[in-house]
N, C-alpha and C positions, 0 to 999 in steps of 0.2 A: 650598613655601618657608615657613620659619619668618620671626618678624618680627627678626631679626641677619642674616639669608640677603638678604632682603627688602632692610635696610639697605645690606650690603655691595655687592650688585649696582648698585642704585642709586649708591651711592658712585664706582664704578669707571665707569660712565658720565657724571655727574657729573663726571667728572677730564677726560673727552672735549671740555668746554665750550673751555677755554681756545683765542681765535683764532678761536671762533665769533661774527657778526653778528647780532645782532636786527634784521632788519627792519622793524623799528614804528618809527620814528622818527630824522630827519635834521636836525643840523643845517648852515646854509649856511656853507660856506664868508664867511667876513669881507672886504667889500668893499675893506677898506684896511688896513693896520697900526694905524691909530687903533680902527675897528673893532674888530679882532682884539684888542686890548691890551685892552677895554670888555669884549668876549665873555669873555676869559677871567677877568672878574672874577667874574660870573654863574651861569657853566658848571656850578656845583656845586649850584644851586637848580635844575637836575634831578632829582640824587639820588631826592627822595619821590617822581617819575614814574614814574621809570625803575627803584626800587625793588618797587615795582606790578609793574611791566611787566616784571622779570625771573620775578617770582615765577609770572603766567601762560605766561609763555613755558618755566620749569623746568617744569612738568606736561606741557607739550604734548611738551616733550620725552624725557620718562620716558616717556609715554604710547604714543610710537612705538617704543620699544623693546620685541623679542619677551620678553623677560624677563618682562614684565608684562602681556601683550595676553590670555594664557588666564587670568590670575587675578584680574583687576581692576581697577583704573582710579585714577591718583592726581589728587588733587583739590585744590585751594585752600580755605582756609576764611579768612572773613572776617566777623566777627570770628571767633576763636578761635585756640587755642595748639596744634601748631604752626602756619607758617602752611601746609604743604601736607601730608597726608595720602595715606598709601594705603588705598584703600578694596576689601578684597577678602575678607577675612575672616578674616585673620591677628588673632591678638592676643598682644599686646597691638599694639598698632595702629601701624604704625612711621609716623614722618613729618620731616620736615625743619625745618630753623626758619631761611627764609632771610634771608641780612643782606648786603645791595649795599652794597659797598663803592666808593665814590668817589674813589682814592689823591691826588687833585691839593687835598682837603682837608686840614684840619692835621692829623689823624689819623683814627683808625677811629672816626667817631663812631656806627657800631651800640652800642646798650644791651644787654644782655643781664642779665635782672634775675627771673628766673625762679625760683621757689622748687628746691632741691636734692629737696622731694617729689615732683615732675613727673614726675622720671628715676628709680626706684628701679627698671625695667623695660630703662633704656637705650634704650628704643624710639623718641627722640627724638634728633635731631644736629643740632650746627648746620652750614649752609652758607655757609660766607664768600665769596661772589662778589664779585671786581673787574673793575671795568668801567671803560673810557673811551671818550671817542669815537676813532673810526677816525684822525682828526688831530689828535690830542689835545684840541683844542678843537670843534673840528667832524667834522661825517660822522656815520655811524650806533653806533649803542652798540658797545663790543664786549667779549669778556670776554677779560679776560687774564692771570686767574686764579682757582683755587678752593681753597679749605682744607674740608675737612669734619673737624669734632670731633664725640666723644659729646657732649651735653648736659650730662650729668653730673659731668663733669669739668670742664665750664669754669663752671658751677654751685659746684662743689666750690673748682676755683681761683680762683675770685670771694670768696666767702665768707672763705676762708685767706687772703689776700690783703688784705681790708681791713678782716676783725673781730680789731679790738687795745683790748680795752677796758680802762680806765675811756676811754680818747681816739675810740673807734670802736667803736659798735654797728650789726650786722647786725641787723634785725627781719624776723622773718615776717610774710606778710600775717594779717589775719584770717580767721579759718573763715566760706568764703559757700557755704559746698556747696548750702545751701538758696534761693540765690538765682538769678535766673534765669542764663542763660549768659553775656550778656553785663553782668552786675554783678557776676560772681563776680572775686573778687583774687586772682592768683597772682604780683605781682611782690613780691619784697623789698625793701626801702629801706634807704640807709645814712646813719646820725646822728651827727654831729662832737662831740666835747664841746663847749661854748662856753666859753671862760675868762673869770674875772673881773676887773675890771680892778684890783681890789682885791688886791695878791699876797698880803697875809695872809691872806684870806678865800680866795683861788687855792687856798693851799699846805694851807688845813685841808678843803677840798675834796677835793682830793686823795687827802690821807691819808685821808678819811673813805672812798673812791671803792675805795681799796686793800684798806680793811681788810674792806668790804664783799666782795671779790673773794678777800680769801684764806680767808672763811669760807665761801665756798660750794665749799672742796674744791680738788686737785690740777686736775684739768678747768675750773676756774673761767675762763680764758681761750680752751678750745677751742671751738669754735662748735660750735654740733646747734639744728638745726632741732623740737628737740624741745619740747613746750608745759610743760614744767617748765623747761628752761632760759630757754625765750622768756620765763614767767614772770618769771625772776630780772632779765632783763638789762630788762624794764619798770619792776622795783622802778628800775636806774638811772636809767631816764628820766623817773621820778619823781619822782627824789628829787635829781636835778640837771639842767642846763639842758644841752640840746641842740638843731642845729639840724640842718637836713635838707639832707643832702650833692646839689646838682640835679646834679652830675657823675658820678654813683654809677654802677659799672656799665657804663660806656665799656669796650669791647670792647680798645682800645689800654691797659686798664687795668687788668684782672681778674687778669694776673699768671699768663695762660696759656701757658706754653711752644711750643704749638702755632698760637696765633693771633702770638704774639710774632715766631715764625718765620717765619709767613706774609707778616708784615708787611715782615720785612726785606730778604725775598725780592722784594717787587714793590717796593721803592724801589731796589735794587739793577738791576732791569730795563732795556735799554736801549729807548729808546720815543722813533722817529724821531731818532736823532743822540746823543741825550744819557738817563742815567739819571732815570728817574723820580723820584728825588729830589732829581735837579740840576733838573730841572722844576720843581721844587716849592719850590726855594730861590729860582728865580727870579720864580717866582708870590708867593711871598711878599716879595719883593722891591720890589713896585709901592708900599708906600707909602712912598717915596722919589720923585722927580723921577731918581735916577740909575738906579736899579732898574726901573724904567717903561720909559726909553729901551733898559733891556738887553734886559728881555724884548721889547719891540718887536722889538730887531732879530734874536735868536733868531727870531722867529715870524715875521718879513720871509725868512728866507735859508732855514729850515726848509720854509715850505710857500709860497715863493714868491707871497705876499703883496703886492699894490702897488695904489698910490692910481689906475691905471689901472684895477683890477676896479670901482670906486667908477663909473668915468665909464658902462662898459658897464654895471652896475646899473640905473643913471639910464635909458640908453637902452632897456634891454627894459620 
């Protein structure tokens, strides 16, 4: 197998997740509706667990498939980029970069912030897994869906997406090739203009930000990761104020076609009675007094929830 062959295999098994259990970890069913209504504020401060925890469990599962058992063996890396590799003597070295997804959160908040250098190979994709519990809020993980992208293109559509400058600069990291592995940078960052509150001072800003931008040529607003352009687009974070976008990079965000789709797809889902984003509307719902009492009773009549499980608690 070449490392595209390598990828695609994997990919097509990978699609086999969805409806599959992880067995590592349960949570209890909710002693009462009051309970339940508390769990499911919670529920989502799993995510970095059970983000871990998908990550060893996708190897074990590649692992077991004959596709890969005479060539090699895929493996987790921690630290380092992606996070799971095959290791068998392909190169350029295919590997996954996976990102758990949690749908009962406000969005996909995986980052994906990876320089577009990474992928000039493609040998890189990412894996969108979502996961909930088995009862939405309780029971064991389970995946109930999967997107795989190249890298490169949600790299690509990240970039196009939010470098609009003199308003929005894309930076590459620094060159750390020379440092060790884990102090080496490969994410990009995104930087906001900062406006002044002074509009005169604003509007000669501006122009000054323009005029800077139509001298560096036709191209002067298409992104490149290139260290001549990098250069240029430093003269403007030089020479004006910018601050440092901490939203940068949200997977719900990069303006990818293909994760965009993915998303719409699992709120659209229905998941025990009602659509995951009617789920969601009601989860966000709780900070109300009226929205609290709905999702209550949603999660009373859905999985048969009563202040009687509470008494038998107490007794075992």
């Amino acid at each position: 197998m070449n490392t595209n062959q390598v990828i695609q295999a994997a990919s097509q098994h990978l699609n086999e997740l969805p409806g599959h259990i992880f067995d590592v970890l349960a949570v209890s069913k909710p002693v009462s509706p009051e309970a339940a209504v508390n769990l499911a504020k919670i529920i989502s401060k799993l995510s970095p667990l059970l983000g871990n925890m998908i990550e060893f469990n996708t190897c074990e599962f590649l692992n077991e498939k004959d596709d890969f058992k005479s060539l090699g063996k895929w493996i987790r890396q921690d630290p380092g980029f992606p996070d799971i590799i095959f290791d068998g003597g392909v190169e350029p070295t295919p590997g996954f970069e996976i990102k758990a997804w949690f749908p009962l959160a406000t969005e996909i908040t995986g980052r994906f912030k990876d320089s577009q250098t990474h992928f000039s190979g493609d040998q890189t994709h990412v894996a969108l897994i979502a996961w909930l519990p088995e009862f939405l809020i309780f029971g064991r993980p389970k995946i109930i869906g999967i997107a795989v992208a190249s890298g490169a293109s949600v790299a690509c559509a990240r970039d196009e997406h939010y470098h609009k400058p003199p308003g929005y600069l894309v930076l590459e990291p620094q060159d750390t090739k020379t440092r060790t592995k884990n102090l080496q940078q490969t994410n990009t960052a995104g930087y906001k203009w900062q406006a002044n509150d002074n509009l005169q001072i604003e509007s000669q800003k501006l122009a000054e930000a323009a005029g800077l931008l139509e001298s560096w040529g036709a191209d002067a607003k298409k992104y490149s990761p290139s260290a001549e352009y990098q250069q240029k687009l430093k003269i403007l974070t030089g020479r004006f104020d910018y601050r440092l976008d901490t939203n940068f990079a949200k997977l719900d965000r990069v303006g990818h076609a293909g994760v965009e789709a993915f998303a719409k797809s699992i709120y659209a889902m229905e998941y025990h009675g009602m659509t995951i984003g009617q789920w969601n509307k009601l989860l966000r719902g709780m900070k109300t007094e009226k929205g609290t009492a709905a999702l209550k009773t949603a999660l009373t009549e859905k999985f048969g929830i009563q202040d009687v499980d509470a008494e038998k608690a107490l007794v075992k």
